[in-house]
C-alpha positions, 0 to 999 in steps of 0.5 A: 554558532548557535543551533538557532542561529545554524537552522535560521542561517540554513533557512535564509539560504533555501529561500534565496535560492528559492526566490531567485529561482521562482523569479527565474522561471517567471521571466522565461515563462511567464506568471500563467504557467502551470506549476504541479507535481504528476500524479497527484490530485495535491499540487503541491502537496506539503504546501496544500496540507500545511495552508490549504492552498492549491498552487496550479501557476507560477505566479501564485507560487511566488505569492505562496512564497511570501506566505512562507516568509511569514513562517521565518520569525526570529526571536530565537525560540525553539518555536521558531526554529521548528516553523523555519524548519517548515519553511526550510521544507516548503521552499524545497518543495518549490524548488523542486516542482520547479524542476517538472516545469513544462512536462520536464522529467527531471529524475532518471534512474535509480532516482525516483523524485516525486513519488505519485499517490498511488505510491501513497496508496500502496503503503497503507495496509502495509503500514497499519499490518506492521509488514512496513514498521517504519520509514528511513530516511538516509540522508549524505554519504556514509563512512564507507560504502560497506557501512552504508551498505549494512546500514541499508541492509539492516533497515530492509531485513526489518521490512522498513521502508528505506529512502535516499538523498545524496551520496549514500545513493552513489555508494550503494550504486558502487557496491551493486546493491539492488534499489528501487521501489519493488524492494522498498529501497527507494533512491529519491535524488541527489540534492537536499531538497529530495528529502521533501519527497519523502515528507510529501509522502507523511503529509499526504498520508495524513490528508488521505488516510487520517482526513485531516483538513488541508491547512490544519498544520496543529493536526498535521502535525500532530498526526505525522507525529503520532502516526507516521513512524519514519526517522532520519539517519543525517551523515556528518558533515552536516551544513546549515540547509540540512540542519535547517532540513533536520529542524523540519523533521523534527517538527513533523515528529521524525527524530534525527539521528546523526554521527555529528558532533561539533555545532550539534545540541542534543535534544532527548528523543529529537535530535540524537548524536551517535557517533558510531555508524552501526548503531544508528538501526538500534539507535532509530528504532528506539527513538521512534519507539517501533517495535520489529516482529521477529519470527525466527526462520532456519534459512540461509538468506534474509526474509522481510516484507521488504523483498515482496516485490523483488523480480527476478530476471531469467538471466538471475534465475537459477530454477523456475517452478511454473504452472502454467507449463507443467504440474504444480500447486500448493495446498493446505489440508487438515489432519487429525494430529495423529497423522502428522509430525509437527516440524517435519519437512519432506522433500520427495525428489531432487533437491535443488543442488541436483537439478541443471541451473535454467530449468523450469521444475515440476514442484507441488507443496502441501502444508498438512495442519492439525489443531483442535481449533483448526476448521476446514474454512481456514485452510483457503485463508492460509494458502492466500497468505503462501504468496507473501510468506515466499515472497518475503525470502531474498531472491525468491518471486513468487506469483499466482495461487492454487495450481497456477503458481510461479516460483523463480529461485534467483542464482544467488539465493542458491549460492547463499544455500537456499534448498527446497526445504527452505520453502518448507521451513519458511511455510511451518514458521509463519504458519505455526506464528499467525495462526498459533490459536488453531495449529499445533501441528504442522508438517510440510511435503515437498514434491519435486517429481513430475509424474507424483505432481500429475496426480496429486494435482489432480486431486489437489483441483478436487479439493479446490472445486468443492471449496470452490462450490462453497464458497460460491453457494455463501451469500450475505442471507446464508450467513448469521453474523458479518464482521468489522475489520478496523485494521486501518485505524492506525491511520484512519480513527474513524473507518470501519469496514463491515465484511460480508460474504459478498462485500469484501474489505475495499483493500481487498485484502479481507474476505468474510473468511479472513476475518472469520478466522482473524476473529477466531485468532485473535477475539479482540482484535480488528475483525469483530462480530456483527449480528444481523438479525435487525434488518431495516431494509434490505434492498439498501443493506441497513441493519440496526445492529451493523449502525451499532457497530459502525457507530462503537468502533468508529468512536462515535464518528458514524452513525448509519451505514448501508451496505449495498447503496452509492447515495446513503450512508454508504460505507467510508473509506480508508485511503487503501481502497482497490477501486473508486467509483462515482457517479456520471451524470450524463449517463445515469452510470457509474465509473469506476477507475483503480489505483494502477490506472493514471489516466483521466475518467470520464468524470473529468478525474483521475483516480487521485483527482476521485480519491482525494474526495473521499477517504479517512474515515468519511462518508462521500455520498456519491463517491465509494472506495471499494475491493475489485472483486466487489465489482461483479457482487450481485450486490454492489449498487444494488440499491441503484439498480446493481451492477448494470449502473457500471459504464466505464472502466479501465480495460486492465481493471475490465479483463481481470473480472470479466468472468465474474462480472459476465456471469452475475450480469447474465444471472442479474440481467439476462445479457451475455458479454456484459463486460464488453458493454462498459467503456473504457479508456479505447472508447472514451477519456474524458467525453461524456457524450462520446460515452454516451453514444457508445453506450447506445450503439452497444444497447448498454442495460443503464439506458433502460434504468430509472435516473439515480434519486439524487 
């Protein structure tokens, strides 16, 4: 038998099984029932990237599928084989919605299914950093459950983003091995057609970061091909629907690799047999041409990008270091290069093997640096970036900053010989690695002592407070040039931030001091300098030489940006924004809603409903991804009336800046508790009048507002 003839005979299979299915629901709930995946503004979302056609009922499913149909020619070119690889792929998706089918969760534990935007959203800076280097997809049972482990195990310690279909799922299950979405192992489920949930997640990633149009499968194609960088691993044996599945991916530009030999032609770079199990990392990685950052760390467990969001539960810990409850902290402070010793790593009280399992710890670290090029101004830049660098160490948690820190060590990272000066070891690596253009020394000490920790956080709060006063006194004015960021142009050609002291990038990630110092690194890289001495109104924050940089890193995309207005030209939008906010008419305000909330706006939209109008790089006027701490910037909206315009916003978004927003709202506007003024999601969903009688009885500042010049 032919490949040909194994993709069209895998092909022919799904469809009937799709058209039965279809034909199925259609009898027991009739053509009008709503059809959908939760939590997602796409429907369906690879039906709707390849056609551009929404499906919101079962009956324009079935018609749907005729469309596929139409994919399934059969002449026996390799064409051919690629769109029934397509087909192959839609009708999984079909028959996977059809599983949700009136609110249904179909997906238990460990299994994920469907995975929601803001999962999508999520991986955006990770991917365009390189701390996400690439997407694994496992698909059937290993040789043995120890090989599926160390393949697993392999693709983590590398930071790649693994997901999983079929019994591979079964065997790591067996061998205990930890999955789940916070430790980018990501079981998705048990039947082939699961695979379709990661091939959503490609699709989707280039509607929303690359701004390719629903329905132009040429540039679909093309952008998953050149900007995605997953692969799929296949175990033998390999029946005709996987291969048909196989055929899809490859065709979307995902290489396979797979220990099948017999009925297998190998195609260079597409479809590669490696027989051998433990090759298949090298083998992969190779094939999709994804190079691995390797910065060598002395310390007896794995670190990668992978382990970041791992938890570890009090009855895994070993020992917790905890701020809120006793004196820790963590500090950069620069030093002249005589006064340290590059690589020595203090610990100054017990170390780890000496203190009882359970305790909470009194710990502080301060990583002393010395550099010609060194400035105080990137020693903050430096301490934002300790939460990551702990976090990427297998089975350590870390949370918080400054004097407020969190630090769980897990029972078995003690085990494996993970000791205080670990921390230290990874602290002097990764500093000594990203910021090599402004460190040459380094030293680390380490303070396991309550009595020390006492004072030195006291003095550690002095250091905090004056850069504290800094930074508050830095405005957009006090400075002489912004920056680009154009880090997400991996995924979106055309965005540009500019970032300014008071405008942060809308990942929030990048500070106007990050990309100082990024641009002190590295001076051709993604943080470029922006003169601002040619302003053209200042109100709107339009600057000729800020439309000149927009207009040369974008390639010619954009031609004018303001920085301070929601209606002109205002800035464009990766896909990995924080926030979105968009106009409510009704009010004359302004909603704002962020990637954790789910729910329904006042808008009628939720944050996937919002965010899919906007993002990849184009202007939405009306419509804007931005950072959170933009929200209580004296110059967010400041074209249309600033921050007063705010009237909705989820209550978790509201609490975590309430004492900024209050503040800048009690300076703006003479009003106290401003924050309390804005609805939310306990005063009102989706009801523009019942927001609008709240606004009154609170005396909410937009009611005296002039309405937006639309």
């Amino acid at each position: 038998m032919t490949l040909f003839e194994r993709v069209f005979g895998g092909n022919d299979a799904v469809y009937g099984l799709t058209e039965a299915a279809i034909d199925n629901a259609i009898a027991q709930y009739g053509e009008g029932q709503a059809v959908s995946f939760p939590d997602t503004a796409y429907s369906l979302p690879c039906y709707y990237a390849v056609t551009g056609v929404k499906v919101n009922t079962l009956g324009e499913l079935k018609a749907a599928l005729g469309v596929v149909k139409t994919l399934m020619t059969r002449n026996n070119r390799l064409n051919d084989a690629f769109m029934s690889g397509v087909a192959t792929a839609l009708c999984a998706e079909f028959l996977e919605v059809l599983k949700y089918l009136n609110g249904a969760t179909p997906y238990e534990q460990p299994c994920y299914g469907h995975i929601s935007d803001a999962f999508v959203r999520n991986l955006g800076v990770p991917l365009v950093t390189g701390d996400i280097p690439g997407v694994a997809v496992i698909l059937g049972s290993a040789p043995s459950a120890d090989e599926a482990v160390e393949l697993v195990k392999a693709y983590q310690s590398q930071g790649i983003l693994v997901t999983l279909i079929g019994g591979v799922i079964d065997q790591l299950q067996e061998k205990g091995y930890k999955t789940g979405d916070a430790v980018r192992v990501v079981p998705l489920g048990m039947d082939v057609t699961a695979v379709i949930h990661v091939v959503s997640i490609a699709l989707r990633a280039a509607l929303i970061f690359g701004n390719v149009t629903p329905g132009d499968a040429a540039n679909l194609m093309k952008y998953t091909m050149e900007r995605i960088p997953a692969f799929v691993n296949a175990f033998k044996p390999l029946d005709d629907v996987i291969v048909a599945c196989g055929a899809g991916a490859i065709a979307l530009g995902f290489p396979v690799v797979t220990n099948e030999t017999e009925n297998i032609y190998r195609v260079p770079k597409s479809l590669i047999v490696q027989e051998d199990v433990s090759k298949f990392n090298a083998t992969s990685l190779e094939a999709r041409d994804i190079k691995i950052k390797i910065t060598k760390i002395d310390i007896p467990v794995s670190f990668a990008s992978a382990f970041e969001g791992e938890v570890i539960r009090r009855g895994d810990m070993q020992v917790e270091v905890d701020g809120s409850r006793v004196d820790c902290f963590e500090l950069v402070s620069t030093k002249e290069p005589a006064e340290i010793e590059d690589h020595k790593i203090i610990v100054d009280g017990p170390e780890l093997d000496e203190i009882p399992v359970g305790s909470k710890i009194s710990l502080s670290y301060i990583v002393e640096v010395a550099g010609k090029a060194m400035q105080p101004d990137f020693e903050s830049v430096m301490e934002r970036k300790f939460h990551s660098y702990i976090n990427c160490v297998e089975g350590v948690m870390h949370t918080g900053q400054r004097d407020m820190i969190r630090i769980r060590i897990s029972k078995a990272c003690y085990e494996a010989g993970f000791r205080f000066k670990h921390i230290g070891e990874v602290l002097y690596a990764k500093i000594k690695s990203e910021f090599e253009a402004v460190v040459d020394k380094c030293q680390v000490k380490i303070v396991v002592d309550a009595e020390k920790n006492k004072d030195l956080r006291a003095y550690a709060n002095e250091v905090f407070a004056k850069r504290d006063d800094r930074l508050r006194s830095m405005t957009d004015e006090s400075v002489p040039v912004y920056y680009t960021c154009t880090l997400c142009q991996a995924f979106s050609p055309s965005h540009v931030c500019i970032v300014t002291p008071e405008r942060l990038g809308l990942c929030g990630a990048v500070s106007w001091l990050d990309a100082k110092a990024t641009n002190e690194l590295d001076p051709q890289g993604p943080c470029q300098i922006v003169p601002k001495t040619r302003c053209i109104d200042e109100n709107l924050g339009r600057y000729e030489d800020v439309d000149e940089a927009v207009n040369k890193y974008s390639h010619g995309a954009l031609e004018h940006v303001t920085l301070y207005s929601l209606f002109q030209d205002p800035m464009t939008s990766c896909g990995c924004f924080e926030c979105i906010c968009g106009v409510e008419p009704v009010s004359m305000g302004v909603v704002i809603t962020c990637r954790e909330h789910a729910g329904m706006t006042p808008l009628g939209m939720t944050f996937s409903e919002m965010a899919s109008m906007t993002g990849g790089g184009v202007q939405t006027p009306g419509f804007m991804g931005h950072g959170k701490q933009f929200i209580s910037s004296k110059k967010f909206l400041k074209a249309e009336g600033g921050l007063g315009r705010i009237v909705w916003m989820p209550k978790e978004l509201k609490d975590m800046v309430r004492e900024r927003l209050d503040a800048a709202a009690k300076d703006l506007y003479d009003v106290d508790n401003f924050t309390d003024m804005i609805a939310d999601e306990t005063v009102c969903t989706e009801d523009p009048e019942q927001l609008l009688n709240y606004l009154s009885e609170v005396g909410h500042p937009v009611l005296s507002m002039e309405p937006f010049d639309m």
